[in-house]
MARVEX-346028 format. One record per residue: residue in three letters; z, x, y of N, C-alpha, C in turn. Coordinates in steps of 0.02 Angstrom, whole numbers, plus 50000, padded with zeros to 5 digits. Layout:
BEGIN
  lolum    nzz    nxx    nyy   cazz   caxx   cayy    czz    cxx    cyy
    ala      Z      X      Y      Z      X      Y      Z      X      Y
...
END
This chain:
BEGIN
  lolum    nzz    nxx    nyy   cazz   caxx   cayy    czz    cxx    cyy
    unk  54369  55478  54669  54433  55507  54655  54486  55472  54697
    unk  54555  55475  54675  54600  55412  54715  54644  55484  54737
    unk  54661  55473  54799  54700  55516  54856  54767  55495  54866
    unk  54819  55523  54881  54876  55486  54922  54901  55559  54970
    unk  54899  55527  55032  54950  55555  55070  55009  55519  55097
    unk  55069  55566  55124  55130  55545  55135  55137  55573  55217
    unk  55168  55545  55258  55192  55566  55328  55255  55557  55326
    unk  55309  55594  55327  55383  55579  55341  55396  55571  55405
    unk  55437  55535  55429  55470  55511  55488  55558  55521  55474
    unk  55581  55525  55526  55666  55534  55519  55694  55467  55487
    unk  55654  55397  55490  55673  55341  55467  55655  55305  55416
    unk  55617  55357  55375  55595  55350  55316  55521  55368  55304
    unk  55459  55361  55259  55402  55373  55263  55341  55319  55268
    unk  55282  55359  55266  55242  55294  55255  55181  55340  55198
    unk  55156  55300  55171  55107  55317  55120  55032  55295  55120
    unk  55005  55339  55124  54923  55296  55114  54902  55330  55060
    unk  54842  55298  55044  54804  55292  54986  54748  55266  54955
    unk  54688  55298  54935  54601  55281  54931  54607  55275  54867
    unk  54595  55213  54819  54585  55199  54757  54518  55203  54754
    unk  54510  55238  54691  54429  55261  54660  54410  55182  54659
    unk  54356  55169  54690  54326  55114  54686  54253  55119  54652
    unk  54261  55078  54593  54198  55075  54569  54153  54995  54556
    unk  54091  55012  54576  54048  54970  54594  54069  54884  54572
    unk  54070  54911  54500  54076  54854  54416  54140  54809  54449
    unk  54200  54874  54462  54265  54845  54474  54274  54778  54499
    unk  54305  54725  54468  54324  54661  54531  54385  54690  54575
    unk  54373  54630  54637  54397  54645  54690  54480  54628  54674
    unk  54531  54683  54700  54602  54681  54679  54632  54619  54722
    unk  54663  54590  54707  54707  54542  54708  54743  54543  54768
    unk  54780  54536  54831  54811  54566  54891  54898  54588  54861
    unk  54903  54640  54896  54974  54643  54888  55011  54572  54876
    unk  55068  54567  54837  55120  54512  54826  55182  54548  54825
    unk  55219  54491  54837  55299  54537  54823  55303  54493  54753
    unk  55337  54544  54712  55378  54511  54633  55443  54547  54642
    unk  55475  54518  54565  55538  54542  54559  55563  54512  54485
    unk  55601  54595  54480  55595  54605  54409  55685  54630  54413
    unk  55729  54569  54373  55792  54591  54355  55833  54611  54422
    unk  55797  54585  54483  55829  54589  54516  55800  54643  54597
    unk  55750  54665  54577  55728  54709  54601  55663  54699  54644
    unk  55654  54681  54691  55597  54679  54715  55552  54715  54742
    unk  55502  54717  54717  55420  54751  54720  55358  54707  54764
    unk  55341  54779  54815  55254  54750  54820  55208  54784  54788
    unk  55154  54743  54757  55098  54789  54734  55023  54736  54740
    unk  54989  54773  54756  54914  54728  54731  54904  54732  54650
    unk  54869  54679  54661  54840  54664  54555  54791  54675  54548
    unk  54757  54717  54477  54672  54712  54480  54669  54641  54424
    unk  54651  54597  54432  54626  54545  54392  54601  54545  54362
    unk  54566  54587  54325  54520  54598  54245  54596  54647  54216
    unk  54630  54694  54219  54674  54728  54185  54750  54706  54202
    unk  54772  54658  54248  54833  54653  54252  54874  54697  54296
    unk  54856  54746  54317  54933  54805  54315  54893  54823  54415
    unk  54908  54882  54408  54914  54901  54473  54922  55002  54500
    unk  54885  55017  54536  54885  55090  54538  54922  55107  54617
    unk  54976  55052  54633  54983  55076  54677  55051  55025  54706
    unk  55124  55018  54710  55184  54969  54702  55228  55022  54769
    unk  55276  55003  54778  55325  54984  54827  55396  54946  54801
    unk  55467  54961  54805  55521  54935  54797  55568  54929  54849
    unk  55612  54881  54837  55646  54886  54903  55706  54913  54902
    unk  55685  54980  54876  55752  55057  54861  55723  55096  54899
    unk  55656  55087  54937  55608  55148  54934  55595  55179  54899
    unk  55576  55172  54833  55522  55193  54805  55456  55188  54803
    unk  55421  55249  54784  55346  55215  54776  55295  55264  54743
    unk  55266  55207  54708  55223  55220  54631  55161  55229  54651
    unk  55103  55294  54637  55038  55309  54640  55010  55309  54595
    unk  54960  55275  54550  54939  55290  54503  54847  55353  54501
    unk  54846  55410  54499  54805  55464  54527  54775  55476  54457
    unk  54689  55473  54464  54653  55485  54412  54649  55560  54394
    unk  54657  55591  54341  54675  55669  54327  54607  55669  54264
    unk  54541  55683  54300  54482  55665  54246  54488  55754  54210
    unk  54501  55803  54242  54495  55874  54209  54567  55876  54158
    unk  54605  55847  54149  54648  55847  54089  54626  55870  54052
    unk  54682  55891  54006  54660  55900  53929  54695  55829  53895
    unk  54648  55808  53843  54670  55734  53794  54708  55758  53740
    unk  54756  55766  53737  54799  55777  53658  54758  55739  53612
    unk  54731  55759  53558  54756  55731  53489  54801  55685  53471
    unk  54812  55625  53464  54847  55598  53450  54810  55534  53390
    unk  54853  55518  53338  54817  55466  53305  54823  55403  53320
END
């Protein structure tokens, strides 16, 4: 299961975070900085899917991607 906790500080926060690691998985890519339209991002890459469960901007923002396996799946076609 993937976790995130947050600690606030008066000067902003910090974030951690345990990605569900599975066996099969290849090994993620190291953090990089990109930038998109102007905007720059860190995130690690997983290299078989492209994308990332876990980014950073330099607005302070920041993106968790958290596995939710007890959902319900809509119907959808």
């Amino acid at each position: 299961m993937c976790t995130v906790s947050w600690l606030l500080h008066d000067a902003g926060y910090e974030v951690f975070f345990n990605r569900d690691e599975q066996k099969g998985r290849a090994i993620a890519n190291p953090p990089a900085v990109f930038d998109r339209e102007g905007t720059r991002y860190m995130m690690p890459v997983d290299p078989d899917g492209g994308g990332t469960w876990i980014a950073m901007n330099q607005h302070g923002l920041s993106l968790c991607l958290l596995n939710y396996y007890q959902g319900d799946i809509p119907d959808l076609p």
